[in-house]
N, C-alpha and C positions, 0 to 999 in steps of 0.2 A: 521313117522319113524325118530328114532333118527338120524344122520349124527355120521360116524364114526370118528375117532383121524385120519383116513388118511385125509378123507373130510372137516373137520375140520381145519387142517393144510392148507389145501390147497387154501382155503377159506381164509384165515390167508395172504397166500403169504409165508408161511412157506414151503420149501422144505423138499419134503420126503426125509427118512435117513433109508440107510443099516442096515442090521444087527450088523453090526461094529461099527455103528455109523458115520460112514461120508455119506455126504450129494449127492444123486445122481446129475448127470450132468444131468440137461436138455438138451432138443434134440433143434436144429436149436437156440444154441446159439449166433452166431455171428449176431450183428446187422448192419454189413456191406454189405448186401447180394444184391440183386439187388431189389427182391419183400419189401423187408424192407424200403429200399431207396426209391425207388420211393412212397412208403406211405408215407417218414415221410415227401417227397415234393407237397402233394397234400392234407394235414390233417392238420387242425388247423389255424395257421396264416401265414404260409409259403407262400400260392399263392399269397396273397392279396400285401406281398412285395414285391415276384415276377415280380408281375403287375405292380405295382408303380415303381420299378426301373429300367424295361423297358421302362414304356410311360414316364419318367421324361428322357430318351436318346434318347427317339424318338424324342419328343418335342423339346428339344436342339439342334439336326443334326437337323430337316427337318421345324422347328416352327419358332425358335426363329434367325434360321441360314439357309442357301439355301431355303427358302420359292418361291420356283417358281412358287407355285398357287396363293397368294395373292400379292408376291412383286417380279417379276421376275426380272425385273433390278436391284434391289440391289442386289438380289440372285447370279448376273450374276457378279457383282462387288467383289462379296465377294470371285468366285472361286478363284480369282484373291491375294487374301488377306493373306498375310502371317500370321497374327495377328488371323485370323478367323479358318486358318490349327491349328495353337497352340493353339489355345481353343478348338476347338475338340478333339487335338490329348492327348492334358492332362485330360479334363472330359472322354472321351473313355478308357483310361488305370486307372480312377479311378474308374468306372464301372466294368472294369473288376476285379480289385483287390477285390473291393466289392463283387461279385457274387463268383470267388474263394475262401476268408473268408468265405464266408455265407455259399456255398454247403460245405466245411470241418468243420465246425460249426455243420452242422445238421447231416451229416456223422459219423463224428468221435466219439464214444462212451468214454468215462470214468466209465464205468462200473465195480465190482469190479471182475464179472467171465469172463469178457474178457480181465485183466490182472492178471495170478495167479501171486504169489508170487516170486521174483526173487530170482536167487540160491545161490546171497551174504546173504541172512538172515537164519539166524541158526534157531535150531531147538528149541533152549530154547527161541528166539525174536518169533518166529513162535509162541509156545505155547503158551505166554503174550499178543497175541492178542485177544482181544475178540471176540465174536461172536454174531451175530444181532439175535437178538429174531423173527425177522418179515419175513424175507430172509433167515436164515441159513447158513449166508458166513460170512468170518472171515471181521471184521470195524477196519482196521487200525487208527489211530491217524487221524483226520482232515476228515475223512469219514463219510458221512455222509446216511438213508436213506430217500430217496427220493420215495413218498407215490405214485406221478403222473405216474412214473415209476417204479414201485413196485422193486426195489431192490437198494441196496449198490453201493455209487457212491465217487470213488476217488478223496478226496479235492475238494466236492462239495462245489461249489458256490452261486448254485439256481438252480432251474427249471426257462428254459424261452419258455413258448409257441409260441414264435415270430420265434422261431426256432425248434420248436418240440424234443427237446432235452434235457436233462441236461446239464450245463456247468458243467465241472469238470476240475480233471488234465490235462486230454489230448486235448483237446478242449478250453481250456479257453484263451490261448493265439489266435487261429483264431477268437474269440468273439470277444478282446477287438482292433482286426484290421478290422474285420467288422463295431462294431463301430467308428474307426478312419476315414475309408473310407468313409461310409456312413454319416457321419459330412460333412465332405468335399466337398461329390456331392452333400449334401443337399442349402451347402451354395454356391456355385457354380451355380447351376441351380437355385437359386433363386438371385443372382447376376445378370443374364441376361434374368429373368423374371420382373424386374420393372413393364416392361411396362404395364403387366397383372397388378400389384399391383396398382397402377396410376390410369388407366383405372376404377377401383372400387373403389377403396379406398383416390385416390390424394385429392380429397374434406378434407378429415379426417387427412391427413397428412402435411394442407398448401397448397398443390397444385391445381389447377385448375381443376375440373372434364372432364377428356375429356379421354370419351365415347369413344372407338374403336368397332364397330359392327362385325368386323370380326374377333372378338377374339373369341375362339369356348371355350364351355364348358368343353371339357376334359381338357383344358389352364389354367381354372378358376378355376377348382379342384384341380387337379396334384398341382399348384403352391399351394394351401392355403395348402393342406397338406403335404406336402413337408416342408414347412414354420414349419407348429407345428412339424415336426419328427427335424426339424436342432433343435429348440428349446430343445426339451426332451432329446435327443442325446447326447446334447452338456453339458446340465449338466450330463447325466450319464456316459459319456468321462470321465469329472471331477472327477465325484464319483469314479471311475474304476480306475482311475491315480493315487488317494489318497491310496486305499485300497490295489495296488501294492506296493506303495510306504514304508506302514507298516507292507508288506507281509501278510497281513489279509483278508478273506474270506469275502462274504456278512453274511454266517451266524456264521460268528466268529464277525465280527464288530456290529451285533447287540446283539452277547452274552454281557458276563462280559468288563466293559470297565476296560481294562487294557492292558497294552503294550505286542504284541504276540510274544510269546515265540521261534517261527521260524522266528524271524527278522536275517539280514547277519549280521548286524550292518551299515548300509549303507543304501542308496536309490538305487545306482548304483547294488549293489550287492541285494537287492532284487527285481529290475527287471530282472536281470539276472538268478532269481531264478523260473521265469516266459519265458521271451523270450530266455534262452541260455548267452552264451559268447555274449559280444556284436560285433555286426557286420551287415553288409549287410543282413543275414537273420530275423533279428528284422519283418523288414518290407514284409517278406514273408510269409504267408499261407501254411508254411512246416515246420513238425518237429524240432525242435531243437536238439541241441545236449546239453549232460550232464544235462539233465532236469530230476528230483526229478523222482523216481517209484511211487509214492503216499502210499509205502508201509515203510519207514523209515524214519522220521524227528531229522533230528541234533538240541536239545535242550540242547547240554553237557554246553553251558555257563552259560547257568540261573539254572540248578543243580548241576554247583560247587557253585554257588553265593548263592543257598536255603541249597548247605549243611553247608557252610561256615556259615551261620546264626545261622541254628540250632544250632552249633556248639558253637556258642557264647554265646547263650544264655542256652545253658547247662551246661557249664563253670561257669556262673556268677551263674547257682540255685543251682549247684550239690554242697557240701562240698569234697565229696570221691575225691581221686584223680582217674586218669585213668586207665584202664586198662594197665596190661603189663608195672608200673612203670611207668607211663609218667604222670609227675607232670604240674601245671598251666604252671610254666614258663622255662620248659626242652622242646629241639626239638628231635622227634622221628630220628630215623635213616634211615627209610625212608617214600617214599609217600605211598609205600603198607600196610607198620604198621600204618600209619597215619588214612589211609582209615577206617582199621580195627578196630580203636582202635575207632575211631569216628561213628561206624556202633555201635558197642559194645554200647555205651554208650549210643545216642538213642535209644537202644533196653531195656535196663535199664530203663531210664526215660519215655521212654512209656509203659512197664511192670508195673509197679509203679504207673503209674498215672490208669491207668485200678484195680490194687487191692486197692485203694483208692476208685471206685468210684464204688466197688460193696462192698464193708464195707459201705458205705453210704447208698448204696441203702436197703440193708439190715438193716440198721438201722432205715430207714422210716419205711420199714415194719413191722417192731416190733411195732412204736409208731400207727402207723395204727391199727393193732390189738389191743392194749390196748387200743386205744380211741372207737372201736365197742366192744370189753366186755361190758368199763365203760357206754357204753350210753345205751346198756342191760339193765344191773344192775337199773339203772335210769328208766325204763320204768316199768320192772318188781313190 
C-alpha cells in the first residue's frame, strides 16, 4: 500500500496543515514538563556525568580530605584546619553552580514552537520569514534545523549529546557556564589528586615510583578521567570565548569565513549580547535580561555599508543621471529621497542586466539551432 501525503508528511517530520493553510499545534508541546525532564536526565550521556561529578566530590570531601578510614589523625588535624574548610567550601559551591548550569542546560529548550513570535514584529517582518521545508515553522535568521531533534531551533549552535539537548538561544548562556565551572572542578580536583598521579605515573614524570596500596580504583579512574575532561574543556572554554567574542555560532563559524554580520562592534558588547548587561548575573544560571528573541537581528550597519557600495559602483557604470533630477555631484534634500532615489536605480541596473542576459541567451539558441541543421545537412 502506497502511504498517503498525510503519512508521508509525517514521516518527513513535516507538520500537518489546515484547511487554511496554517500548520496544526501539536499536543504535549512543552518540553519542560516533568515526564520530559526526567527522560532527558537518564537518556544518552547525561548520567555518565552525573556520576562523575558526584564521585569527583565525593572523593575530595571524604578521599582526599577527612579520610578517617585510612588516615584518621590527619583527618582529625584537618577538622581543625582553616585552609582545608576553604577548599571544600569553594570546590562544594563550584559543584553546585556546575549541576545548576547543567540541569538549565538540559531543561531549557530553544525551540522555535515554544517561543512564538513577539508582538514587536509586524506583520510584513512576520511575512519575510521563511519557512522550514522539514518542520513547517517559520526559520528566522540564525535558525537553524536540527535533524536529532526533528524541529527548528532559535540561534542554534549544535546539538550536544552530553546534555540531551540543543544549545540555542535560550540555553546557550547556561552551556558556556557549565563549561566554566566544570573547568574549574576539573582542575581543582586534580590539583589535590597528585598523589593518585605519582602513585602511577611519578616514575614517568621524574619522580620516584611510590606505590600507595591503598589508593582504591574508583581514585585511579575518577582522577585519569577527570584529567582528560579538564583537558577537552579547557580548550572548548577557549573555542566558546572566541566565538562569543565575534558573536558567531558553531554553525555560522564553520560556514563562510567572513566577519558576522550580528557583531555590536565590540567584544564587551557581544558578550553582553549573550549574558545580558553586565553584572553580578553573568555568573548565574538565570535568565538575563534584554537578551535577543531569537526572532529579529540588528544588521542595519552592514546594509547601510552594502547599500552605500552599491551605490558607488552604480554611480561610476551608469552614464544617466538619477532619478528625480539628482545629478553625480548635487545632494538630495533628503535621506528619504536619497533612499528612494538609490532603490530606483538599482532596480534599473538589475532590470537591465536580466534583459541583457536573456538576449544572450537567446542568441545561443539560435547558433545551437544552426549548428544541428548544418550537421544534418552534412550527414544527409
Amino acid at each position: 500500500l502506497t502511504p498517503t501525503s498525510k503519512q508521508r508528511n509525517t514521516q518527513k517530520g513535516v507538520l500537518p496543515r489546515m484547511s487554511d493553510g496554517k500548520v496544526q499545534k501539536q499536543k504535549h508541546e512543552s518540553c519542560c514538563g516533568i515526564g520530559e525532564a526526567l527522560g532527558a536526565l537518564t537518556k544518552q550521556m547525561v548520567t555518565p556525568v552525573l556520576l562523575l561529578v558526584g564521585s569527583d566530590w565525593y572523593l575530595f570531601c571524604f578521599k582526599f580530605h577527612f579520610d578517617w578510614e585510612r588516615h584518621p589523625e590527619l583527618a582529625f588535624e584537618q577538622t581543625v584546619s582553616v585552609r582545608v574548610w576553604g577548599k571544600l567550601a569553594a570546590f562544594t559551591l563550584i559543584i553546585t553552580m556546575l549541576f545548576w548550569s547543567y540541569l538549565k542546560t538540559i531543561l531549557t529548550s530553544s525551540f522555535v514552537k515554544h517561543y512564538p513570535p513577539p508582538d514587536d514584529l509586524t506583520e510584513k517582518e512576520l511575512a519575510s520569514i521563511s519557512t522550514c521545508f522539514r518542520c513547517g515553522l517559520k526559520k528566522p535568521r540564525r535558525c537553524h534545523h536540527c535533524s536529532s531533534c526533528g524541529t527548528c531551533v532559535l540561534k542554534m549552535d549544535h546539538h550536544c549529546p552530553w546534555v540531551a539537548n540543543c544549545v540555542g538561544i535560550k540555553n546557550y548562556k547556561f552551556f558556556i557556564l557549565f563549561i566554566l565551572y566544570a573547568t574549574l572542578g576539573c582542575w581543582i580536583f586534580t590539583a589535590n589528586a597528585t598523589h593518585v598521579l605519582y602513585s602511577f605515573y611519578g616514575s614517568h614524570l621524574g619522580f620516584r615510583r611510590t606505590y600507595d596500596p591503598n589508593i582504591s580504583t574508583m581514585e585511579i579512574v575518577c582522577t585519569i578521567v577527570t584529567v582528560f575532561f579538564g583537558l577537552v574543556l579547557t580548550s572548548f572554554l577557549i573555542f566558546h570565548t572566541y566565538l562569543i567574542s565575534i558573536n558567531k555560532s558553531t554553525l555560522e563559524f564553520l560556514g563562510p569565513k567572513k566577519p558576522s554580520p550580528y557583531s555590536r562592534g565590540s567584544v564587551l558588547g557581544n558578550f553582553e549580547d549573550v549574558f545580558g548587561p553586565l553584572s553580578a548575573r553573568w555568573f548565574f544560571p538565570i535568565p538575563s535580561n534584554f537578551i535577543n528573541s531569537g526572532w529579529k537581528w540588528d544588521t542595519s550597519s552592514e546594509e547601510e555599508s552594502v547599500s552605500v557600495r552599491d551605490l558607488e559602483d552604480g554611480l561610476q557604470t551608469l552614464s544617466a543621471p538619477l532619478p528625480g533630477g539628482l545629478g553625480l555631484g548635487e545632494a538630495p534634500g533628503s535621506s528619504a529621497k536619497k533612499k528612494k532615489a538609490i532603490k530606483k536605480t538599482l532596480t534599473m541596473k538589475s532590470s537591465s542586466n536580466i534583459v541583457k542576459k536573456k538576449v544572450v541567451n537567446s542568441n545561443i539558441e539560435e547558433v545551437r539551432l544552426i549548428r544541428r541543421s548544418s550537421t544534418q545537412e552534412l550527414h544527409t
